[in-house]
N, C-alpha and C positions, 0 to 999 in steps of 0.2 A: 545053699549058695556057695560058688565055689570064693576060695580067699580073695580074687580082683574084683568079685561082685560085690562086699560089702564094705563097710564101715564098721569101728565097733564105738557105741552109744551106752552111755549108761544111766541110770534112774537111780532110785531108795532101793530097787528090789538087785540092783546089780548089773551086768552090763550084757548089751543083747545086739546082735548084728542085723543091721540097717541096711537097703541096697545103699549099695556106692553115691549115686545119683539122685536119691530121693531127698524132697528138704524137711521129712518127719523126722523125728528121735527115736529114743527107745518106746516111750510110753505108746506111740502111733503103733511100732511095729509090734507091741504085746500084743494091742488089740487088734489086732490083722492077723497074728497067728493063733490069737483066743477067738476068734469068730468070722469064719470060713462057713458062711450059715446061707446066705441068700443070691451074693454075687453082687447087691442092689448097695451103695450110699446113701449118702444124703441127697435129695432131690440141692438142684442147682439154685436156687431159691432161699435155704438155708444156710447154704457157704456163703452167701452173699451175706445174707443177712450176719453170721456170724465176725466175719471180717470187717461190717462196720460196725458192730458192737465194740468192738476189738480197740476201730478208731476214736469211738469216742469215749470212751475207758482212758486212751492213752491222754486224748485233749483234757479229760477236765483232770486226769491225776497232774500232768503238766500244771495247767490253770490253778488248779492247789498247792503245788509247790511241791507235791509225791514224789515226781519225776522230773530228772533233770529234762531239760530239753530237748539233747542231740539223741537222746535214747525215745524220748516219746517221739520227736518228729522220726526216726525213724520205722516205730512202729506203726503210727501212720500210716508213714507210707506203703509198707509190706502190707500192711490191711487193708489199704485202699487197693492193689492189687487183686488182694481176694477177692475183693468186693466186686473187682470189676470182670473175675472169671478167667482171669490168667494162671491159677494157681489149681482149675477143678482138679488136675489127675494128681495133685497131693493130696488126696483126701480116699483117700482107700477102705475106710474102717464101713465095716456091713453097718448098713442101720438098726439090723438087732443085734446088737451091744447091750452095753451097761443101760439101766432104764431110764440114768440122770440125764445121759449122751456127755460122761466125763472122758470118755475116749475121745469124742469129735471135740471136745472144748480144749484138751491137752495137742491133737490133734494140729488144732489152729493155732494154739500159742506156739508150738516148736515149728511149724511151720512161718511166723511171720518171725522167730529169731534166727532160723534159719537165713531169711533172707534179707532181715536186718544185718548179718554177720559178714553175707556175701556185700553188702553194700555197706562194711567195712566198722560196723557200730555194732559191740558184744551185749546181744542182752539176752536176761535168763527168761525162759518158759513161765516159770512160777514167780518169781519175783518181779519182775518186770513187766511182760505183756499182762499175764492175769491179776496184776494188782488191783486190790481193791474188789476182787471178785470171788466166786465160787461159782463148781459147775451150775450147783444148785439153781444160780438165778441168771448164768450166763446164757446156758441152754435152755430154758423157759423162756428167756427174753428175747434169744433170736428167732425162736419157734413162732413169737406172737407176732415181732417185728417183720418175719418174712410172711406169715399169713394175712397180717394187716393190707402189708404191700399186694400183694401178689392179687388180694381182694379190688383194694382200691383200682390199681394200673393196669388190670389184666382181664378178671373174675367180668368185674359189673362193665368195662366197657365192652367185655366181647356180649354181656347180657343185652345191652346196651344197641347193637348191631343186630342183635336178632331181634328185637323187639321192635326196630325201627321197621326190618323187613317185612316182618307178620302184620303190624298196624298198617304198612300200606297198602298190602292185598288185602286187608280186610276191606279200606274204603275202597279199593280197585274193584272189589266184587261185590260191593254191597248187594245190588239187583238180582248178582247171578242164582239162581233161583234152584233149587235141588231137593232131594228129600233128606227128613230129618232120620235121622236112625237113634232109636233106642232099644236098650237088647240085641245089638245087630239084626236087629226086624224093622222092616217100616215103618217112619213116623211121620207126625206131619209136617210141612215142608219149612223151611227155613233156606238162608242164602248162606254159599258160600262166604262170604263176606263175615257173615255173622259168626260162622264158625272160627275163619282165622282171627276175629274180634275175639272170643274168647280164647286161644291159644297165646292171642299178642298179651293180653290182663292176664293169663296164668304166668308169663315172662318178667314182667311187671311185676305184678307180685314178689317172684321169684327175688331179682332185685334191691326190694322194700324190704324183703326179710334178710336178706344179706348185711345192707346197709344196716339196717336195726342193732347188729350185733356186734360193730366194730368197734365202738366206745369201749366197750369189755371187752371186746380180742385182743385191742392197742394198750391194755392197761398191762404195762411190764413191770417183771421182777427184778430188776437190777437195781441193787443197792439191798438187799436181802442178805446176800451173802449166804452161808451155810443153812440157816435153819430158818431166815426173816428176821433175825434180831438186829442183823447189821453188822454183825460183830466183824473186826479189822477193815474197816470201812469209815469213811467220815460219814454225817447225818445228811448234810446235801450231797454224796454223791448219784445216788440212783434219778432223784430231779435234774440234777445237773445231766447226767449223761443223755437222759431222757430228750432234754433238749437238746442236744448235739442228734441225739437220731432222728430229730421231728427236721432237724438243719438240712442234714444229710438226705434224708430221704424224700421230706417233701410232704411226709404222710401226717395228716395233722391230725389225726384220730389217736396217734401214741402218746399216754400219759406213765407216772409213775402211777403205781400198783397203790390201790387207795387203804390196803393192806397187805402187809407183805407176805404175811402166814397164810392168806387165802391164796395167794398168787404164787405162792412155791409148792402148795399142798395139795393144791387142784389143779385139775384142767377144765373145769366147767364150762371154760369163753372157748376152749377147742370144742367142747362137744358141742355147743351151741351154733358157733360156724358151722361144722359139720352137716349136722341136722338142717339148718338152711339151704346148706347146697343139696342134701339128701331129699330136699322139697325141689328143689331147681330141675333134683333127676329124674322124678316121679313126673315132674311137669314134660320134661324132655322125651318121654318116655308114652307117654299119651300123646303129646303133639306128633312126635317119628310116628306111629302103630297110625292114627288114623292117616296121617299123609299117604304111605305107603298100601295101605288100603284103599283110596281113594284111587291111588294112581296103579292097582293091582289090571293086568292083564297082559295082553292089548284085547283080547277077547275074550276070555271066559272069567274074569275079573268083576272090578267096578268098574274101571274106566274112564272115571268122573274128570281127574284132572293129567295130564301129561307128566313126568316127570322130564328133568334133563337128563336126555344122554352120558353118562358119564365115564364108562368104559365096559367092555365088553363084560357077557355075564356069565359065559360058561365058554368051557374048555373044548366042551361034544355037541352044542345046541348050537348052532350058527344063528347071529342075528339078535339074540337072548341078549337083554339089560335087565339089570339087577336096580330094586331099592337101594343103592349100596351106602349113600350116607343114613340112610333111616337105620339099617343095620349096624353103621356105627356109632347111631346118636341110642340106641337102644342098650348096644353095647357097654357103654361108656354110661348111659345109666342103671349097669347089671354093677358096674367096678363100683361109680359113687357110692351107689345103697352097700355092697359090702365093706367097703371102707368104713362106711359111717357106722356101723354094727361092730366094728373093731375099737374104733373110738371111742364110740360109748362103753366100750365092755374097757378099754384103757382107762377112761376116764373116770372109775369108781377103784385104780388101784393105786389111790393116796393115802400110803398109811403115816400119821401123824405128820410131820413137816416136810414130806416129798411124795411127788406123782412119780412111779418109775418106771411107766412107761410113753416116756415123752418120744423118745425117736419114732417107736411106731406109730405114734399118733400124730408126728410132726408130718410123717413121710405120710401120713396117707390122706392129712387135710391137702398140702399143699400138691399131691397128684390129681386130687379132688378137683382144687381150683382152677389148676392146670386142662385137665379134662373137658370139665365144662367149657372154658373159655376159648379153647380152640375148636372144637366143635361149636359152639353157638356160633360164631363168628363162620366154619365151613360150611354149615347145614343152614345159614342166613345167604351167603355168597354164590355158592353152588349149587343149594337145592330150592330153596324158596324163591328167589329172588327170578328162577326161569321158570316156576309152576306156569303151566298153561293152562286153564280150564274148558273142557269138554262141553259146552253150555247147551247145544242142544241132544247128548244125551240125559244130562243134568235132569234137564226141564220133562224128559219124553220119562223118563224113573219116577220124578215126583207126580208127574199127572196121574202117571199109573196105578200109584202105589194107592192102596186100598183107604190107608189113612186119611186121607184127602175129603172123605165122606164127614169126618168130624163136624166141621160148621153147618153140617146138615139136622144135628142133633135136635137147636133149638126149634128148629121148623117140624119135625117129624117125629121126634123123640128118638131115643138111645139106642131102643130094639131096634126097629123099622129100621136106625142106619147101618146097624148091626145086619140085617138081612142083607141087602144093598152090598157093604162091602164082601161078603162070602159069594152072594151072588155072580160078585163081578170075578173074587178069584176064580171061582167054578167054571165060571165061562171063557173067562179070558177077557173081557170086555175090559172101558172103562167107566168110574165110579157114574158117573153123566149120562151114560147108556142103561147101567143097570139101572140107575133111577126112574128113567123113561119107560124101559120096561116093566118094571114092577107096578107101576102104575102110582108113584107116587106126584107126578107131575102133573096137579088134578086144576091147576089155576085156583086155588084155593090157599090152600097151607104153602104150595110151592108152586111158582109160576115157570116156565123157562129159562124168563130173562132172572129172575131170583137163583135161579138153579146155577147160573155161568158165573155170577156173582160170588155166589156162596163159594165155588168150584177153581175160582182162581189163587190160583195154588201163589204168584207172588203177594197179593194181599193176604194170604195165609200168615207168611212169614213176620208180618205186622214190620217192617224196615222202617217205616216210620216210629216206631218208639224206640230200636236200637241204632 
């Protein structure tokens, strides 16, 4: 940097040059020149989250009598700023850092005295914003606080939107009538309807195991301090703040940590989110593959249901549309599953009183949630919500299909239907003509009118019991 581009800033270790412009200190710009590693920060979720930790750190040291007033209402306010996402392009430091994320917690202090200074009130990084804290149970506690959120306000209602979409095609289609596939071979016949029924309860689900885990994701470490004992802290303050963040944010699932040695030594309530949503991806992931199967052609495909046009699909094939959300809801469940393999591999490296690797597990829950939530929310708006269904290729597939012979079992037995369906592949018939042929339509065991009966592929689907 040449001399008008910086500042000179100093720390314990000495003094170190700052751009001119920036509201970090030394400690920000160590770890900016210590880890040139990824290009990536903190997801935008986490600086939130960390600047109102920040605020309600400063209100209860205030409300204690720690800090004078004109210095916590300042701080405050500079973290209420963070909070609100005025301040993301001070926040530089890579997300692989330190394993505590005591860079992003120093980070955020010299950044709200920074601009407590410019708004004419001097206070220090360490003494002041961080009182009563350590990175220890700072960065733990905004990691949970922005995963809680980002769950509750974001996660489950975009889950929330696809689920409403998938349940309604389901009852939209209940009738619509098709064959079943199992093994990607034919099976017997079932309704569209039926199928997005199960897709909308694999959403649901999805959901149910999410909410499940939020008690434990919202249990924070603040008030821990360095190792969970507490030490230069009062006894009420991590309760106390706690509620200022429950204030703050809205999210009533944040409690103080029901121990604090668990809550600064692990990450178990990250891995356990994780794994939730790594279910949500697996579900995502089967729902996209059959949609876009279904909707595979226009001709030499399935064909079964229409998809929405969504933009053009090739660069050399004129006319060519592409699956293109299903390819992004697949996608995005290839990111969640490895995310969540990173996680879990983070989440067993707590040795004695600290996990130290929280940044990478922070960043990659809440890209997690992130992910999901906007695609559930795309692939419910844009791709489900215009599915067209194909109904009489649908119907002209299941009547065909060899499987259909099944409810002939009880009347003929298992061979005999066995001969019947090979029959009709062989010929190309359908199951109703091979039967006639073979001679099993003796007005005996099987009548005609028993045969049409048996043969009708919507009563197959038994819609009456789902």
């Amino acid at each position: 940097m040449a001399d008008q581009e910086y500042r000179i800033e100093h720390d314990t270790m000495g003094e170190v040059k700052v751009p001119v412009d920036a509201l970090w200190r030394a400690q920000t710009q160590r770890a900016v020149e210590n880890f040139p590693i990824s290009g990536r920060g903190l997801e935008a979720q986490q600086i939130r989250a960390l600047g109102l930790l920040k605020a309600a750190c400063a209100q209860v040291n205030k409300d204690l009598g720690n800090l004078d007033a004109e210095k916590a209402d300042a701080i405050i306010a500079a973290a209420k700023e963070i909070a609100d996402g005025k301040h993301n392009d001070q926040f530089p430091i890579d997300v692989f850092q330190t394993g505590s994320g005591t860079s992003s917690n120093m980070n955020t202090n010299e950044v709200i005295a920074s601009i407590a200074k410019a708004n004419g009130v001097e206070v220090h990084p360490n003494d002041h914003v961080n009182m009563g804290q350590s990175s220890n149970d700072t960065f733990p506690t905004a990691t949970h606080v922005a995963a809680t959120e980002t769950a509750v306000n974001d996660l489950i209602p975009g889950l929330k939107v696809l689920h409403e979409s998938l349940d309604k095609k389901a009852k939209e289609w209940h009738e619509v009538v098709k064959s079943g596939r199992t093994h990607l071979m034919d099976a017997t016949p079932v309704t569209l309807g039926q199928e997005f029924s199960g897709y909308a309860r694999q959403i649901e689900l999805g959901i149910e195991r999410v909410e499940a885990t939020l008690h434990r994701l919202g249990e924070l470490a603040i008030g821990g301090t360095a190792v969970g004992t507490g030490i230069n802290t009062p006894a009420e303050f991590g309760g106390k703040v706690t509620e200022e963040l429950v204030k703050l944010t809205g999210v009533e699932q944040l409690s103080e940590a029901k121990n604090h040695f668990e809550a600064q030594a692990n990450r178990d309530a990250l891995v356990e989110f994780s794994g939730a949503m790594r279910s949500v991806a697996v579900s995502f992931y089967k729902i996209a593959n059959d949609i876009r199967l279904m909707g595979s052609g226009p001709l030499a495909g399935f064909a079964e249901i229409h998809l929405p046009d969504l933009q053009p699909g090739s660069s050399i094939m004129p006319g060519k549309v592409n699956p293109v959300l299903c390819e992004t809801a697949t996608q995005v469940s290839a990111q969640v599953i490895g995310n969540d393999a990173a996680v879990a591999f983070g989440g067993t490296q707590g040795q004695f009183e600290l996990n130290v690797f929280i940044p990478m597990m922070a960043r990659n829950v809440l890209e997690s949630s992130r992910l999901l939530a906007n695609t559930a929310r795309q692939f419910a708006t844009k791709l489900v919500d215009g599915i067209e269904p194909n109904e009489e290729r649908m119907r002209t597939l299941a009547e065909s299909s060899p499987s259909i012979v099944t409810p002939l079992n009880s009347a003929i037995g298992y061979e005999n239907a066995a001969k019947i369906a090979k029959h009709a592949v062989k010929e190309g018939i359908t199951i109703r003509q091979a039967t006639i042929d073979l001679g099993f339509v003796d007005g005996e065991k099987l009548t005609e009118e028993e045969l049409d009966k048996r043969l009708n592929v919507l009563s197959m689907a038994n819609t009456d019991r789902n």
